[in-house]
ZADREN-776733 format. One record per residue (C-alpha): residue in one letter; x, y, z. Coordinates in steps of 0.1 Angstrom, whole numbers, padded with zeros to 4 digits, always signed. Each point is the difference from the previous one (the first is absolute). Layout:
N
AXYZ;...
//
This chain:
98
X+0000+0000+0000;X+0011+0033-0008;X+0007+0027+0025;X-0031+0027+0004;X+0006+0032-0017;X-0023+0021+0018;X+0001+0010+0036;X-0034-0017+0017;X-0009+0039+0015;X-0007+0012-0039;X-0028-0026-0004;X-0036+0011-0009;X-0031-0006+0012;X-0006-0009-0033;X+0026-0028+0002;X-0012-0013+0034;X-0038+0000-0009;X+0006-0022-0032;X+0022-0026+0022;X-0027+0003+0022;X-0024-0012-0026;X+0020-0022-0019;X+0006-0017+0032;X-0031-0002+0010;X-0016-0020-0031;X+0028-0024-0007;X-0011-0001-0031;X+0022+0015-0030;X-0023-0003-0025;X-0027+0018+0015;X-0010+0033-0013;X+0002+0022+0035;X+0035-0019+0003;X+0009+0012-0037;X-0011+0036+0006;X+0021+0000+0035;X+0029-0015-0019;X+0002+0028-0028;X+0000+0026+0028;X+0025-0017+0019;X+0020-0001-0031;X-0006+0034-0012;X+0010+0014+0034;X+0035-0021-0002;X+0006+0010-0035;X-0007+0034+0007;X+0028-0001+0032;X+0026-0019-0028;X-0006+0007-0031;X+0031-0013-0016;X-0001-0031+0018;X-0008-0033-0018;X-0025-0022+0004;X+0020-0024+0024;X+0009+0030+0020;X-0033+0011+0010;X-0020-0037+0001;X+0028-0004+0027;X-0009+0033+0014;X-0036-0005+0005;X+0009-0034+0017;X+0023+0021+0027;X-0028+0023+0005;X-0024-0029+0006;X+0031-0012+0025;X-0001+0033+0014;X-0040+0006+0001;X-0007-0037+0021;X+0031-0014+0012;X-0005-0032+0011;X+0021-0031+0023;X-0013-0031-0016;X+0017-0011-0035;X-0032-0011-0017;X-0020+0026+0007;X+0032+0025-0017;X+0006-0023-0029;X-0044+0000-0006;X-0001+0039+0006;X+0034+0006-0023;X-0019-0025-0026;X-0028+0019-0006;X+0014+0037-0004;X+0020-0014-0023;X-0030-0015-0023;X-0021+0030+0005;X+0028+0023-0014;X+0009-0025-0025;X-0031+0015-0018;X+0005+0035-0004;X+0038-0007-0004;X-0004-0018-0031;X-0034+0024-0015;X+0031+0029+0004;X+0026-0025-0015;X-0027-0001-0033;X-0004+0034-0002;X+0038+0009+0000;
//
């Protein structure tokens, strides 16, 4: 995993309310997880916007890290999983575009 790039104080609401709901569906593929997932990817691009794509997918994890820290292994490796599939999504709609 790469090292975070930005400093866990310059986080948005905006970032913690679509972990918050990306979290709390579990579900990817859902559209309220989707919608969450653009802002939370819009809000990173917008804080390193001449990082690549590997660079900020790893960043949203660390902010996930930050936003619920957590003791037992499974319940990282689950959380890590799925910020990583929700901002799969929007990562690769913005790869198309470019």
């Amino acid at each position: 995993m790469r090292q975070r790039q930005i400093e866990p104080e310059k986080y948005t609401e905006t970032m913690r309310k679509a972990l918050d709901v990306i979290l709390d569906d579990c579900d990817p593929a859902k559209s309220s997880s989707k919608k969450a997932a653009k802002h939370l990817y819009k809000e990173l691009r917008k804080q390193m916007p001449m990082a690549g794509a590997g660079a900020v997918l790893a960043e949203a994890i660390w902010t996930g890290r930050n936003a619920y820290p957590s003791d037992d292994q499974r319940t990282r490796e689950l959380r890590d999983h799925l910020i990583r599939s929700a901002v799969r999504l929007p990562m690769a709609a913005d790869r198309r575009k470019g």
